[in-house]
C-alpha positions as CSV (number, residue, x, y, z in Angstrom):
1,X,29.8,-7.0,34.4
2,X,27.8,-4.6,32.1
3,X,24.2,-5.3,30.6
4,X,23.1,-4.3,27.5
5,X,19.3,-4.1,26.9
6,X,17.5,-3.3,23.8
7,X,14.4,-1.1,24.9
8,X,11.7,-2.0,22.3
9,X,11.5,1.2,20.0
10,X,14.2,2.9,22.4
11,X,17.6,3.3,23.0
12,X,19.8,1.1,24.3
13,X,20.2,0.6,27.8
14,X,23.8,0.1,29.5
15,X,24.0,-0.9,33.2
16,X,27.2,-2.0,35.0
17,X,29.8,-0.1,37.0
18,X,32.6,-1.1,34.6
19,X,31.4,0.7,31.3
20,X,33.6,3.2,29.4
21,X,31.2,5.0,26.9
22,X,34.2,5.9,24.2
23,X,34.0,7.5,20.6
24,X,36.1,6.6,17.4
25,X,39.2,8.7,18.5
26,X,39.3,6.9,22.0
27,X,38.1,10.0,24.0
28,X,36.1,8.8,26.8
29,X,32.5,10.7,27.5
30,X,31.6,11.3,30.8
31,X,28.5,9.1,32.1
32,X,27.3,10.8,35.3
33,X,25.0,8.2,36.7
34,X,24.1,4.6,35.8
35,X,22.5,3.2,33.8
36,X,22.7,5.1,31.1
37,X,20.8,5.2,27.5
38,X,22.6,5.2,23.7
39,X,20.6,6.8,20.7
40,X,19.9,4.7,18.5
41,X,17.1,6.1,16.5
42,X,19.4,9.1,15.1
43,X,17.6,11.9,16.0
44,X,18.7,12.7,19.9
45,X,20.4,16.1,20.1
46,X,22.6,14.6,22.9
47,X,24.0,11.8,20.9
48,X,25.2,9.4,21.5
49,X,23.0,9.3,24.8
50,X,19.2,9.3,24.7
51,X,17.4,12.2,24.9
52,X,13.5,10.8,24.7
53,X,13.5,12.2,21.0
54,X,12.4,8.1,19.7
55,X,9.3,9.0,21.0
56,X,8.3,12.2,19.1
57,X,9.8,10.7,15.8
58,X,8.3,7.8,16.0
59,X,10.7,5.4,16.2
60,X,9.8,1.9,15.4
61,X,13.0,-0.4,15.7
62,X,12.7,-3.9,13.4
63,X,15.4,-5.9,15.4
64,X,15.4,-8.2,18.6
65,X,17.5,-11.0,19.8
66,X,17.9,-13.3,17.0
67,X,19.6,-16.8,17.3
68,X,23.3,-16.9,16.0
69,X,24.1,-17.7,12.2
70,X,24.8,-21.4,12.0
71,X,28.9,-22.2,11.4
């Protein structure tokens, strides 16, 4: 099963043996070790894996885990 985490004013991190990290034209990236960190502040030169950049920019992320719209 694969985890998820949002890192406050980070990246996201992924953990789980059964993650495929795929891009819009279905072309798998290689992920070398686990877990593993997506951008998602824009600015890493790696993208879309973390490259620490967040922290010199400045980052400051608005969301967290937010309860489910009502149905």
């Amino acid at each position: 099963m694969a985890t998820i985490k949002v890192i406050q004013n980070g990246p996201y991190c992924v953990e789980g043996g059964d993650v495929t990290a795929v891009d819009w034209n279905g072309a798998a990236y290689p992920v070398a070790k686990r877990p593993f960190y997506l951008c998602r502040c824009g600015q890493s030169a790696n993208k879309p894996f973390c490259d620490g950049t967040h922290g010199k920019a400045g980052f400051k992320a608005a969301e967290a885990a937010a309860d489910p719209p009502v149905k």
